[in-house]
N, C-alpha and C positions, 0 to 999 in steps of 0.2 A: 378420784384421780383417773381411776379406769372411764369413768364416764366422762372425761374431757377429753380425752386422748379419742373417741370415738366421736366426741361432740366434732371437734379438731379437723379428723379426718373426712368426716361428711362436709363440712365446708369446703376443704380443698377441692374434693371428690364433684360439688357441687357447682363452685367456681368454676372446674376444667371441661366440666358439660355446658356452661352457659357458656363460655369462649368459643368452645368448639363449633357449638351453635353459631353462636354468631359471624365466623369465622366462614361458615360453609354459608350462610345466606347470605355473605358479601358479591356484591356484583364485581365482576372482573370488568378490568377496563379494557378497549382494544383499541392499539393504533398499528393504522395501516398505509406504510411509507412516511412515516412524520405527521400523521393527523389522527388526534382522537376521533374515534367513529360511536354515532350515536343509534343504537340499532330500537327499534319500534317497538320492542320485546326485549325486555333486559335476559342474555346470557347468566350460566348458570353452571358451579362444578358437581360433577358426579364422576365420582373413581379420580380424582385427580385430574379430571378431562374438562376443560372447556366448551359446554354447549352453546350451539347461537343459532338464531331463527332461520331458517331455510332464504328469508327474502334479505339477509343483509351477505350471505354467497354472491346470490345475483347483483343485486344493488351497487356493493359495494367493490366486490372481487370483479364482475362483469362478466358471468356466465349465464346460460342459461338453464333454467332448472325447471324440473317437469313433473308431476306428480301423478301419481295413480291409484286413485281412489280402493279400485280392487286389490288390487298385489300389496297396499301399502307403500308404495315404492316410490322412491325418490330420485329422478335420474339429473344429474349436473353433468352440464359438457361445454366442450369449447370447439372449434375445429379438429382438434389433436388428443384432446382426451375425453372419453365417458367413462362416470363414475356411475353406481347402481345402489344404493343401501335403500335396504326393509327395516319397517319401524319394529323395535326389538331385539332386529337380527346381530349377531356380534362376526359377519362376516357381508363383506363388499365384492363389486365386482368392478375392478379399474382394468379399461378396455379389454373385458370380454374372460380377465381372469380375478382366480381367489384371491382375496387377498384377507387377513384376521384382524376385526377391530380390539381396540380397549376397551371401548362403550360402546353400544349401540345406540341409536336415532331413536329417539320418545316422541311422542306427542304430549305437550303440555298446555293446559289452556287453551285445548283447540288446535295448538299452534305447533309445526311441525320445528324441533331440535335436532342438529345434525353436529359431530366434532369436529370443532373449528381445523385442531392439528392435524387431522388425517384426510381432509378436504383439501387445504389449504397445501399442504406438501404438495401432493397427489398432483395438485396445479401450477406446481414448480415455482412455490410462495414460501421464504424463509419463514420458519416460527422459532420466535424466544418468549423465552415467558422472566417476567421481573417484577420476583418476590415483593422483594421491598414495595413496590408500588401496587403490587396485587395486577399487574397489567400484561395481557396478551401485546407482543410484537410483532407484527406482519411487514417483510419485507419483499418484494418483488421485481426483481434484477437491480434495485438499488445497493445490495450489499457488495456488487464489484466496484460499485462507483464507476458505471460506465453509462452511456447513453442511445439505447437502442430506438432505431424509425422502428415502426408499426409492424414493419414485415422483416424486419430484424427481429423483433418480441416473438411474433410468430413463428419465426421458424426456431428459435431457440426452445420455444415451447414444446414442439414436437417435436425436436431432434432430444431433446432431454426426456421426454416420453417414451421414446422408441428406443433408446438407447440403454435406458434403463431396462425396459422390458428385454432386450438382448442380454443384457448383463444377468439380467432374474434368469433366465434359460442357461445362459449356458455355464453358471453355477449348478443350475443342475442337472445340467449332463454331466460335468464332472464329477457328481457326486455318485451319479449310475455307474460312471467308467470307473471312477477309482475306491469308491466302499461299498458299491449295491452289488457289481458286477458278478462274485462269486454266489449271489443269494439269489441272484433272478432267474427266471425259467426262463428258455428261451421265448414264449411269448410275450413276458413282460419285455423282455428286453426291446423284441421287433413292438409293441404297443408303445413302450415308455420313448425312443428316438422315432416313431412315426410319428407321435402325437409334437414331441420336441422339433423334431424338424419341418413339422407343418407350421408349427408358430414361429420357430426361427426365420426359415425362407417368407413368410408372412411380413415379419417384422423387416428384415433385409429389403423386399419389396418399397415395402413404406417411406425407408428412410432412402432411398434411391428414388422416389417419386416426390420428396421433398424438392420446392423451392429454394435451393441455395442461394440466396442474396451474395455477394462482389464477396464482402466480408467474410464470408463462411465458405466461400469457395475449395479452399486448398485442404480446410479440414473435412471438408462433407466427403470428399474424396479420400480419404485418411478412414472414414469411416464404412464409406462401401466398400472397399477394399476390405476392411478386416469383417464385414455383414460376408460378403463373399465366400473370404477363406472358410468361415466355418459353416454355411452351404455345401462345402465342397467336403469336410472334417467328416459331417454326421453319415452319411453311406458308407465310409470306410470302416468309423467306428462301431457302426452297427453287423458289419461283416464279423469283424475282429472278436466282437465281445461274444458272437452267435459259434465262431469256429473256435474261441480258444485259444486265437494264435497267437503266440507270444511273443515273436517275429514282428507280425503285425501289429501287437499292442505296445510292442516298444519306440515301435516308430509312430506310432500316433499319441505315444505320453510327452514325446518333441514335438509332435505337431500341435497338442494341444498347448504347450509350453511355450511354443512361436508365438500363438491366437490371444495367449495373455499378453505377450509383447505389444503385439500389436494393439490389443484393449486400451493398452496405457499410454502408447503413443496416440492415439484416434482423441483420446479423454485429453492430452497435453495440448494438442493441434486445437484441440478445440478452445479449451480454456483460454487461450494463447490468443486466438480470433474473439474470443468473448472481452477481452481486456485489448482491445484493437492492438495488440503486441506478434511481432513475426513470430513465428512457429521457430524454436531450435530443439532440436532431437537431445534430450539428458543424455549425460555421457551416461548412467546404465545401460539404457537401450542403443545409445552409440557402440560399446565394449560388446554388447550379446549379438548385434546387428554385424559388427567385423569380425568376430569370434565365429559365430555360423557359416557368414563365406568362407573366411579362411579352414573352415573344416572338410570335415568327408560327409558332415551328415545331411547335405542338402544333397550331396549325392547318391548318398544310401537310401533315402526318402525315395527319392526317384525312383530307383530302381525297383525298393518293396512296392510302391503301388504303379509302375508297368507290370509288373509281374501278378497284379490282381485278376 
């Protein structure tokens, strides 16, 4: 009896390794915008990640991609974004900073594999993945249902680049001002907001040297406005955090509380232009927008940084 029970379990045990197998040498399908896509090198998972040949990025996404024999290195770009992965490495560089993979890029068959999901984002390309079908989805400004010209695509591409990269920063200046602050020496601090405001004002730059198309007009301006303010935020805050002053950190935990407002409206204005719909201001940011004037502390603001 005991020896059936054990016969028993090696079958099951057996069964759930052939499946498994079989399961993980299934090719994933990919459709990109409502077409299945047939790549020259069948894709492949590892860690749950979806690999595909370096020439169906190009081919099919339409970028271009460039390799280097030395470094191992793969570089994808477009106008608006460069990406950088080494074969191996389980870390990228998208326009110029870190960023941490799930998988890293293999050479297989010769053939260079890069992750479809973390390309693909990065290029401001929807990914869904569907089980049931074993199938990768690739969507690309088709999921507003709206219809972009050529330099409409364009500039959304880069404004959704830059924008995001602003967002990545000034998450973490908030994280310096409000959890690191009492742990920093004063040269991290002058290191960690010179090195922050060199890539902020960089990025602020960029999207002020954007091409705003008719459409994008009223938000791109929505957006340098609030690239601006916090241009103008990180010197104060780098005084503030350096002297201690409480005075001064109190008016700049408002000011950074404004910089979010405005975050949200720049992101609504735009979204709004993206679905060719007028911009109207949420009554949240309506109530905080007349709550503020009607107060004393755009006054008080004034007054602490005259007195800098």
């Amino acid at each position: 009896m005991k020896k059936n029970k054990i016969f028993s379990i090696l079958i099951i045990l057996t069964a759930f390794f052939l499946s498994a197998n079989v399961f993980a040498a299934r090719t994933p399908i990919i459709e990109y915008n409502g077409k299945i896509i047939e790549t020259d090198v069948k894709p492949f998972i590892e860690n749950d990640r979806t690999l595909v040949p370096i020439r169906f990025i190009s081919e099919t996404l339409g970028y271009s991609v460039k390799w280097n024999n030395d470094t191992r290195e793969v570089t994808i770009e477009d106008n608006n974004t460069n990406i950088k992965l080494t074969i191996g490495a389980k870390n990228a560089l998208v326009n110029s900073k870190n960023v941490e993979l799930d998988v890293a890029p293999v050479i297989k068959q010769d053939r260079t594999f890069v992750p479809l999901r973390f390309v693909a984002e990065n290029l401001n390309a929807d990914v869904d993945w569907d089980a049931k079908n074993f199938k990768v989805i690739i969507t690309k400004n088709k999921s507003l249902g709206i219809n972009l010209t050529e330099a409409e695509s364009s500039y959304v591409d880069g404004f959704t680049n830059l924008f995001k990269d602003l967002d990545r920063d000034y998450t973490e200046l908030k994280t310096n001002f409000f959890e690191k602050e009492s742990k920093l020496t004063k040269d991290e601090i002058i290191a960690n907001t010179n090195k922050l405001f060199s890539q902020i004002e960089n990025t602020v730059s960029k999207i002020k040297n954007l091409d705003a198309p008719e459409r994008f007009k009223n938000s791109h301006n929505h957006a340098v406005k609030t690239g601006e303010k916090i241009v103008d935020i990180i010197p104060k805050l780098k005084e503030s955090m350096i002297s201690r002053d409480t005075t001064l950190m109190t008016g700049l935990t408002a000011e950074l509380m404004d910089y979010g407002f405005q975050i949200a409206e720049s992101k609504n204005a735009f979204e709004a232009a993206l679905k060719g719909e007028e911009y109207k201001v949420k009554d949240d940011i309506k109530y905080y927008n007349e709550g503020k004037e009607n107060s004393n502390l755009k006054k008080s603001l004034e007054n602490i940084f005259k007195n800098l």
